[in-house]
C-alpha positions as CSV (number, residue, x, y, z in Angstrom):
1,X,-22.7,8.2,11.4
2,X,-21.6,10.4,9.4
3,X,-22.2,9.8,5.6
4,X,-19.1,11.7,4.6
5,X,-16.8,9.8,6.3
6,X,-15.4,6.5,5.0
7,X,-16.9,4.6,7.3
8,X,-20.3,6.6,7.2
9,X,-20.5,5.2,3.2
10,X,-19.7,2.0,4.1
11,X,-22.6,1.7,6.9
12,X,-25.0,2.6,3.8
13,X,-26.7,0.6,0.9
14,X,-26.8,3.2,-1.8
15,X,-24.3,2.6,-4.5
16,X,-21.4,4.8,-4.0
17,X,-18.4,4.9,-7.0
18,X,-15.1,6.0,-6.4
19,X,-11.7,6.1,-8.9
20,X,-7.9,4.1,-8.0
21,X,-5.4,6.2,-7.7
22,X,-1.8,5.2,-8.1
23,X,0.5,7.4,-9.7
24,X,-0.8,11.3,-10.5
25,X,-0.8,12.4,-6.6
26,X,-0.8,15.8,-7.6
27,X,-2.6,18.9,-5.5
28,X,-5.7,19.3,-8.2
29,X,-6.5,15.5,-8.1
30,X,-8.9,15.9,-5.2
31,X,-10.8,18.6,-6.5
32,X,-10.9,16.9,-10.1
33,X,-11.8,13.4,-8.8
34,X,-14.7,15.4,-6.8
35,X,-16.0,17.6,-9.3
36,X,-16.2,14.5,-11.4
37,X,-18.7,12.7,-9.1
38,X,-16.2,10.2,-7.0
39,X,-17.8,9.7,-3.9
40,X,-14.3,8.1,-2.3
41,X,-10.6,6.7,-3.7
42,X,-8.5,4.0,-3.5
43,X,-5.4,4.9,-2.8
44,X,-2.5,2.6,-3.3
45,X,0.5,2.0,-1.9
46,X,0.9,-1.2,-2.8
47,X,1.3,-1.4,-6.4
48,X,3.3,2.3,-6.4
49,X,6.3,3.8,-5.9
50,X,4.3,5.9,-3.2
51,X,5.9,6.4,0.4
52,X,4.3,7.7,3.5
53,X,5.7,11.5,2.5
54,X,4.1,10.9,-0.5
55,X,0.5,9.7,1.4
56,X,0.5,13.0,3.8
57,X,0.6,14.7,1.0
58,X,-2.0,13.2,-1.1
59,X,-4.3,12.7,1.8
60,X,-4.4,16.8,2.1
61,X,-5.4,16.8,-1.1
62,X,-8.2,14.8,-0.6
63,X,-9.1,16.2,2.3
64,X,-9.7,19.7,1.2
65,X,-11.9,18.3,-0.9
66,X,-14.1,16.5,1.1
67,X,-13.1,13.4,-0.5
68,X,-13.2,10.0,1.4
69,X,-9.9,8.1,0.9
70,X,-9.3,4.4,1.7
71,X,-5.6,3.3,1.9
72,X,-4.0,-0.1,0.8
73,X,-0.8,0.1,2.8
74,X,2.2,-2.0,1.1
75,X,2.3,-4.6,3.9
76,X,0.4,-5.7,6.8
77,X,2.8,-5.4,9.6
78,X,2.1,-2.7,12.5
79,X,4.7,-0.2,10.7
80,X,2.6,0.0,7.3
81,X,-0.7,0.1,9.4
82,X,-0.3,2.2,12.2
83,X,2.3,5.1,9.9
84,X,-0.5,5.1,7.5
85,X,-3.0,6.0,10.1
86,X,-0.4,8.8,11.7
87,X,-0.8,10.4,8.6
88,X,-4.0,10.9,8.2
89,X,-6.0,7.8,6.8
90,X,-9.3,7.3,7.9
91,X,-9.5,3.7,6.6
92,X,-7.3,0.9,5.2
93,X,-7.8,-2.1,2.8
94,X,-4.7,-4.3,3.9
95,X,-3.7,-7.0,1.3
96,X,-4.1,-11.0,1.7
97,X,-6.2,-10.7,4.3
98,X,-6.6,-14.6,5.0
99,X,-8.5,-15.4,8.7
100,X,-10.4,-14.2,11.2
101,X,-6.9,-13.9,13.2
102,X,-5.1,-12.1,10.6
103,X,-8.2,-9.6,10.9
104,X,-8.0,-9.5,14.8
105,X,-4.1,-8.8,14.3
106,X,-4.6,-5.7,12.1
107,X,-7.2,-4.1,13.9
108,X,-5.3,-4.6,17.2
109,X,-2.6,-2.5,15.1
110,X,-5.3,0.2,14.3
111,X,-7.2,0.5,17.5
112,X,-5.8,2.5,20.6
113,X,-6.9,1.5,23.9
114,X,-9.0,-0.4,25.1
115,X,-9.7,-1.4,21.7
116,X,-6.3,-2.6,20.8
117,X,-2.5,-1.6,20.7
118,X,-1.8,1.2,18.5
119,X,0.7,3.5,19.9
120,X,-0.3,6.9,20.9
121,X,0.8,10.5,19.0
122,X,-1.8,12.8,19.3
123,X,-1.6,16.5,18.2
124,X,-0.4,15.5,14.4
125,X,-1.8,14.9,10.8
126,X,-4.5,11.9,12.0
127,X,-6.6,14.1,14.2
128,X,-5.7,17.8,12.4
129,X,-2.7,18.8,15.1
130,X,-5.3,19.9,17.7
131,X,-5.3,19.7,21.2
132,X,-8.0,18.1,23.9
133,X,-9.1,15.5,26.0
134,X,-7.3,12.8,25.9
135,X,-9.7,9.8,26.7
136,X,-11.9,11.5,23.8
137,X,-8.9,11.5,21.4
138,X,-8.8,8.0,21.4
139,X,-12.6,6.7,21.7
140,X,-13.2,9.3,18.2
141,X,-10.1,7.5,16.1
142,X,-11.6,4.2,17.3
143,X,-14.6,4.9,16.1
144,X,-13.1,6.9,13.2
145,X,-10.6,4.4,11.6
146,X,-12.2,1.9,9.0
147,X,-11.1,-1.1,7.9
148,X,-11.7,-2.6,4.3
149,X,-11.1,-6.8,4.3
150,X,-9.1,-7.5,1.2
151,X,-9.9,-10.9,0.2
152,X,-7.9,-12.1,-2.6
153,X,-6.7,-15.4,-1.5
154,X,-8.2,-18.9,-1.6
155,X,-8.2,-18.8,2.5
156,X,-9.9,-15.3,2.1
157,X,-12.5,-17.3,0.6
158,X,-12.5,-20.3,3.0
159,X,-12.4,-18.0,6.0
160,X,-14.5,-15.2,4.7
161,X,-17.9,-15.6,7.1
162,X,-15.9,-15.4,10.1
163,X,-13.7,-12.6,9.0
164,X,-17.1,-10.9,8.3
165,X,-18.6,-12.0,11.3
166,X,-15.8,-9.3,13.6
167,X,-16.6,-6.2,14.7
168,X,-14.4,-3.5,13.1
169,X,-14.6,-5.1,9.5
170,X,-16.7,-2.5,7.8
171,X,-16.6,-3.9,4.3
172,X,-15.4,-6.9,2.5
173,X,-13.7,-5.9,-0.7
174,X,-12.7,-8.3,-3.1
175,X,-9.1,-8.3,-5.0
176,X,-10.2,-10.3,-8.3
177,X,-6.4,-10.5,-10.0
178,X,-4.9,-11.8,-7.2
179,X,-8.2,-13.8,-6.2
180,X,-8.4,-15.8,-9.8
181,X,-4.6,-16.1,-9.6
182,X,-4.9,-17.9,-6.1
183,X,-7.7,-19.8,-7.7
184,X,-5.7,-21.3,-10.5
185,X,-7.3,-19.4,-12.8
186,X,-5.6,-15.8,-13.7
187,X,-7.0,-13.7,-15.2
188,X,-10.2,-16.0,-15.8
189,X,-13.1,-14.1,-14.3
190,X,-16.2,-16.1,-16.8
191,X,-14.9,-19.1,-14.8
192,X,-17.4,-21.3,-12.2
193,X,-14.6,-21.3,-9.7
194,X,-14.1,-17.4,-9.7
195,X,-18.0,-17.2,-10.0
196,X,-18.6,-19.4,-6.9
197,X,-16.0,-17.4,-5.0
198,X,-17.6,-14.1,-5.2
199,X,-20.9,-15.6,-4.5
200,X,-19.3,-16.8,-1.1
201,X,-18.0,-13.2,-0.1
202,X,-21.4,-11.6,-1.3
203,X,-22.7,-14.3,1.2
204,X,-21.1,-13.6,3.6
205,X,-21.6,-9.4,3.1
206,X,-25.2,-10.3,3.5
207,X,-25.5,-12.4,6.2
208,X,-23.3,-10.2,8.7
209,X,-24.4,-6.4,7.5
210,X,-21.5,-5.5,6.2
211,X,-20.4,-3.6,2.8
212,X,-19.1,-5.2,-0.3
213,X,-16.3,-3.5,-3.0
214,X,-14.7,-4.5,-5.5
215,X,-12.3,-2.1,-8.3
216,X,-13.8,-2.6,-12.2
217,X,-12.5,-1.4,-15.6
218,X,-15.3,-0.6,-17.3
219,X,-18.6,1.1,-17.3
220,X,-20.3,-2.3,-18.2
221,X,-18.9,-4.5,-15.4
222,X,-19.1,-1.4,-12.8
223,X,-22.8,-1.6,-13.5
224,X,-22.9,-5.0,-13.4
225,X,-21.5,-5.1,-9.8
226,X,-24.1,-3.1,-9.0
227,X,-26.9,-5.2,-9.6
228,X,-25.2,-8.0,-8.0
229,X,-24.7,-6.1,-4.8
230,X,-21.4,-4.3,-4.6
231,X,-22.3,-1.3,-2.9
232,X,-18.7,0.3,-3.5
233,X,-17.4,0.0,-6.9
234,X,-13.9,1.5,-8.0
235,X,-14.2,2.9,-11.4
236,X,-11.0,2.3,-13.6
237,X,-7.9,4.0,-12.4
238,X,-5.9,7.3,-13.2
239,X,-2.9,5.6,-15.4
240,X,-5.8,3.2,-17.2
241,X,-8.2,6.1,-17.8
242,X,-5.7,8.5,-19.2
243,X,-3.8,6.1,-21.3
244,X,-7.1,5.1,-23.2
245,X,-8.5,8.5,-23.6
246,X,-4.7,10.0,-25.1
247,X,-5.0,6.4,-27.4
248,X,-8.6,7.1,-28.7
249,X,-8.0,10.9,-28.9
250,X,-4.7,10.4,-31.1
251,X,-6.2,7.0,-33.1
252,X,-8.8,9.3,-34.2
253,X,-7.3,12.5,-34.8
254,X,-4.8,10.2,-37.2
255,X,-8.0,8.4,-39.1
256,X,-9.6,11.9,-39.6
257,X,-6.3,13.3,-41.0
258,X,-6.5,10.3,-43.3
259,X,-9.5,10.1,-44.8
């Protein structure tokens, strides 16, 4: 496996840190991101205004590179999944992900046969518009495509050791806002119920080999995470990052002009 690739990081141990990225799709932000140490990026659809133009675009950028990018689509229906992997995503982290079946479902979207559904265009962004064998085509983006289980629910939680138990699931990642919110408790990440929560899916990560993620806002809790396991940790984001630094940078300029 290549360590490179999405799935490649996944497979390994090592802690591997990576930044959101939501808004600033700009050509530069792969090289910037890489030069600053980011192993991978979250990408999201979801919370932005981003389309799929918008993705093909950005997954160029990330690409030249040599930056690993995981994707979380908008939805989880086969048009979000399988236009996402058209253009060019090695690996998505579909919301809600609540059962086993719901797993099954999406990977049956991802997968082209034997392995599941997915419809076929070969020749375009996903495999670099080249030609060849087609039987190959389709066993190297089976193997290729990656497939991050966001659990975020209460069911996630209830249903998390089977969902870890399929083949295809490379890592659990959990989605702690929406996760405390299904718990009751938003927002509330000191409580016992989000506590024993997380111990489940860490559980469950060990028990079935798989990788565990999780997005953090500070240095503190990043390295936090990683003592308790998470082998993928997304570092802040580019709106949350930039807004601090232009805060502290002005707050200070103004108390130095002051004194």
């Amino acid at each position: 496996m290549d360590a490179a690739t999405l799935k490649g990081l996944a497979a390994t141990r090592t802690l591997k840190l990576g930044h959101y990225v939501g808004e600033f799709v700009t050509p530069g932000i792969g090289h910037i991101l890489k030069n600053a140490g980011c192993e991978f990026v979250f990408l999201d659809m979801e919370h932005s205004g981003m389309g799929f133009e918008t993705l093909a675009g950005a997954l160029r950028y990330f690409e030249t590179a040599g930056l690993p990018v995981v994707v979380r689509p908008a939805a989880k229906t086969y048009e979000h999944i399988a236009r996402a992997l058209d253009a060019g995503a090695e690996g998505l982290v579909p919301p809600m992900i609540g059962s086993a079946g719901e797993c099954r479902r999406i990977l049956d979207c991802m997968k082209y046969v034997p392995d599941g559904s997915r419809g076929v265009a070969l020749g375009i962004a996903h495999d670099n518009y080249t030609g060849g064998d087609v039987t190959e085509k389709l066993r190297a983006a089976n193997a290729r495509t990656s497939l991050f289980a966001l659990i975020e629910t209460r069911e996630g939680i209830e249903n998390v050791d089977e969902i870890a138990a399929l083949d295809g699931v490379d890592c659990l990642w959990i989605g702690h806002f929406d996760l405390s919110s299904s718990l009751g408790i938003p927002g509330r990440f000191d409580h016992p119920d989000f506590a024993g929560a997380v111990e489940t899916v860490i559980a469950a990560a060990r028990a079935h080999g798989k990788a565990l993620g999780r997005m953090s806002m500070s240095i503190a809790e990043s390295a936090a995470l990683a003592r308790q396991g998470f082998g993928m940790i997304c570092y802040s984001g580019d709106v949350w990052l930039l807004g601090a630094a232009v805060k502290a940078g002005l707050e200070s300029i103004r108390a130095q002009a002051a004194s």
